[in-house]
C-alpha positions as a Markdown table, in Angstrom:
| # | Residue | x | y | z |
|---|---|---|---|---|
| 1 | Unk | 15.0 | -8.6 | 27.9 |
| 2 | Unk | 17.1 | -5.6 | 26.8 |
| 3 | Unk | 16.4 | -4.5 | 23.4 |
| 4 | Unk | 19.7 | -2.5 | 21.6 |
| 5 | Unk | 18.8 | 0.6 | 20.2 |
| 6 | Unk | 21.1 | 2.4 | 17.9 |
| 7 | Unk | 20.4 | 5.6 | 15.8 |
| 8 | Unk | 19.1 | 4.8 | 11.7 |
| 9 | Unk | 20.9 | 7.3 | 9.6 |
| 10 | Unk | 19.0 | 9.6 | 7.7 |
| 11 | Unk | 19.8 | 11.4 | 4.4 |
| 12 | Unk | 18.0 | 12.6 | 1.2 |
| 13 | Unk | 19.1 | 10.1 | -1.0 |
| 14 | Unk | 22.3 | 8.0 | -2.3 |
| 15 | Unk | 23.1 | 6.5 | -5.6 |
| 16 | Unk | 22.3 | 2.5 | -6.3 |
| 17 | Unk | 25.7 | 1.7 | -6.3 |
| 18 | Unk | 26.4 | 3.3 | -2.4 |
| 19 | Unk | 22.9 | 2.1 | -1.8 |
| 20 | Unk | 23.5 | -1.7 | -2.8 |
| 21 | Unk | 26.8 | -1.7 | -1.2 |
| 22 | Unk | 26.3 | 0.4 | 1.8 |
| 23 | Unk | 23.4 | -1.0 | 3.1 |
| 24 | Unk | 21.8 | -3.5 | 1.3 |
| 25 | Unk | 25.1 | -5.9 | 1.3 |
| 26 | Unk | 25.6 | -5.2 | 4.8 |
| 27 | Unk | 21.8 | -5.2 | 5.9 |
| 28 | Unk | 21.6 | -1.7 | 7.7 |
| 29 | Unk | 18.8 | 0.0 | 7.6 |
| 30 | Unk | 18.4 | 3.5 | 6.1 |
| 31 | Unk | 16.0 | 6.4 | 6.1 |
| 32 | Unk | 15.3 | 8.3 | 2.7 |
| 33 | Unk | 14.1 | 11.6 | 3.8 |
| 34 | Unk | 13.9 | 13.3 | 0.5 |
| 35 | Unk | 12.6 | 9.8 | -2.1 |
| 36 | Unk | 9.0 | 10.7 | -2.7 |
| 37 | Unk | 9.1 | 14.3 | -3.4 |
| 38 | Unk | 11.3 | 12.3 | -6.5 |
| 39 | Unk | 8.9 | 10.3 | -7.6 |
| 40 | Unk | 7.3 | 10.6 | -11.2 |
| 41 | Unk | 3.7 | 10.6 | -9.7 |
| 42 | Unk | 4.3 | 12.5 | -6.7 |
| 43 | Unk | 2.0 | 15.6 | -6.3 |
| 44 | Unk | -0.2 | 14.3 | -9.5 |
| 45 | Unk | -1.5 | 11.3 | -8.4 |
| 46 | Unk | -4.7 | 12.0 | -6.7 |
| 47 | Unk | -8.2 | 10.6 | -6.2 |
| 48 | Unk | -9.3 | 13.0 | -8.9 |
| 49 | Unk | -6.6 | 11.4 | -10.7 |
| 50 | Unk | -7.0 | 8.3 | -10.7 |
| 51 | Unk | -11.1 | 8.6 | -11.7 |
| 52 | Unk | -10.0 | 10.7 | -14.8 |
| 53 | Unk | -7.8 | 8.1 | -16.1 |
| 54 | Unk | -8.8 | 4.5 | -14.8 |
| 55 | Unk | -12.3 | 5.5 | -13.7 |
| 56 | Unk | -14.4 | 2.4 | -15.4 |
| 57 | Unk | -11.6 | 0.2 | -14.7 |
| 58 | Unk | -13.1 | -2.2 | -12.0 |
| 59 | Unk | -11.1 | -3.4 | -8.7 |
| 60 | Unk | -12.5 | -5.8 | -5.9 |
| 61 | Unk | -12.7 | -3.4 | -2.6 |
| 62 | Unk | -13.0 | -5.2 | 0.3 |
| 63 | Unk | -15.7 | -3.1 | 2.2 |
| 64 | Unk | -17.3 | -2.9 | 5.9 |
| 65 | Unk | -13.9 | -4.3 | 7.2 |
| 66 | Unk | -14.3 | -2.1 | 10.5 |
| 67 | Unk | -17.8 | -4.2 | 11.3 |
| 68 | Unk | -15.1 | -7.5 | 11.3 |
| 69 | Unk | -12.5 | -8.0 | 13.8 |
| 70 | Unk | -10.8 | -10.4 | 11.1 |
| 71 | Unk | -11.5 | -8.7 | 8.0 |
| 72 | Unk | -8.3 | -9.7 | 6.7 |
| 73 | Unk | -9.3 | -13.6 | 6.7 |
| 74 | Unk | -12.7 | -12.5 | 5.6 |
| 75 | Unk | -11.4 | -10.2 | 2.0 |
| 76 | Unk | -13.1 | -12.7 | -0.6 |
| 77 | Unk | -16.3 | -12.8 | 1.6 |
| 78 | Unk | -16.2 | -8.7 | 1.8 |
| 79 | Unk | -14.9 | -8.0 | -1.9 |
| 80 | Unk | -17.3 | -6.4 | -4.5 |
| 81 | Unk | -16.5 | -5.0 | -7.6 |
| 82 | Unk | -16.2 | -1.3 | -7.9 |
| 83 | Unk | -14.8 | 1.4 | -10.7 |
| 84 | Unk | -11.8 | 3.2 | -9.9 |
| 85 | Unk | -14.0 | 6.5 | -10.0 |
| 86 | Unk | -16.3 | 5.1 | -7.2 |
| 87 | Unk | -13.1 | 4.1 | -5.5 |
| 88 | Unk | -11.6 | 8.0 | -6.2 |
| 89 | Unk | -15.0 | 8.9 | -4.7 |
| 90 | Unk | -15.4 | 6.8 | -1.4 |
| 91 | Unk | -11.6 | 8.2 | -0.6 |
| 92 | Unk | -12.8 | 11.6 | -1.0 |
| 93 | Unk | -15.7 | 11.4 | 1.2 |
| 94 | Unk | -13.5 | 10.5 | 4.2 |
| 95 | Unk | -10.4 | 11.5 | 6.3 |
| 96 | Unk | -9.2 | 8.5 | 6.8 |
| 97 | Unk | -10.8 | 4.7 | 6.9 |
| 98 | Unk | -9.7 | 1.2 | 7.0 |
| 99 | Unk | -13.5 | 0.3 | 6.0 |
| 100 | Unk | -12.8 | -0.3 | 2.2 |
| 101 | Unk | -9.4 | -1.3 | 0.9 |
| 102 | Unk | -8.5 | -1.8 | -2.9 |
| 103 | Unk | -7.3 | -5.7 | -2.7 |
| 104 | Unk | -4.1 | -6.0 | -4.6 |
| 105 | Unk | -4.6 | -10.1 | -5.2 |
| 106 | Unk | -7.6 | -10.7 | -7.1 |
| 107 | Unk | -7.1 | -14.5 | -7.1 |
| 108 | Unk | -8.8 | -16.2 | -3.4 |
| 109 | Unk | -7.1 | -19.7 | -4.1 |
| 110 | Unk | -6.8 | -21.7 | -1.1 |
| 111 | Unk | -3.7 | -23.4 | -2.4 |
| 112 | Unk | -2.2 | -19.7 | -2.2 |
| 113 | Unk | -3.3 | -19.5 | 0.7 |
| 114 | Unk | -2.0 | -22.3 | 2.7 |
| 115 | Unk | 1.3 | -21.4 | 0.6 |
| 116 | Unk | 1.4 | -17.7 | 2.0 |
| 117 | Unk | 1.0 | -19.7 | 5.8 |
């Protein structure tokens, strides 16, 4: 099978109307080289961050997900409730870790599920 390759442009950024009508409309795909640096919570948002201002907020973390092969089929059985600030914490205690993930859908339905399939 040959695969064609062709070169993704890259820039620092366009307006929404060049964007929409550039790329989106026509379905090219682009590289945004300069986007975050832009960002209101780039370079502010930080562990330390986060604990200061949402640290008693609790989140289900999935947790020991490198113990299970299929963790991601397994999130409800792995999810515990923990505050942001021992979140902030267990981030700062590592380089880098796919043991414990924040889990953005709280709900474990399996009606969602089977919908999501």
């Amino acid at each position: 099978m040959e695969f064609n390759r062709f070169e993704i442009e890259r820039r620092a950024v366009c307006d929404a109307s060049e964007f929409f009508g550039r790329y989106v409309a026509t379905n090219t795909p682009i590289v945004f080289t300069d986007l975050v640096t832009r960002w209101l919570g780039f370079g502010s948002w930080s562990p330390e961050d986060f604990a200061a201002r949402f640290g008693e907020v609790q989140l289900d973390v999935a947790q020991g997900r490198e113990a299970e092969p299929n963790y991601d089929q397994l999130t409800q059985r792995l999810s515990q409730k923990m505050s942001v600030r021992a979140l902030a914490e267990a981030v700062r205690q590592v380089e880098s870790s796919n043991d414990f993930y924040a889990v953005a859908e709280q709900e474990y339905s399996s009606t969602r599920a089977a919908v999501a399939i």
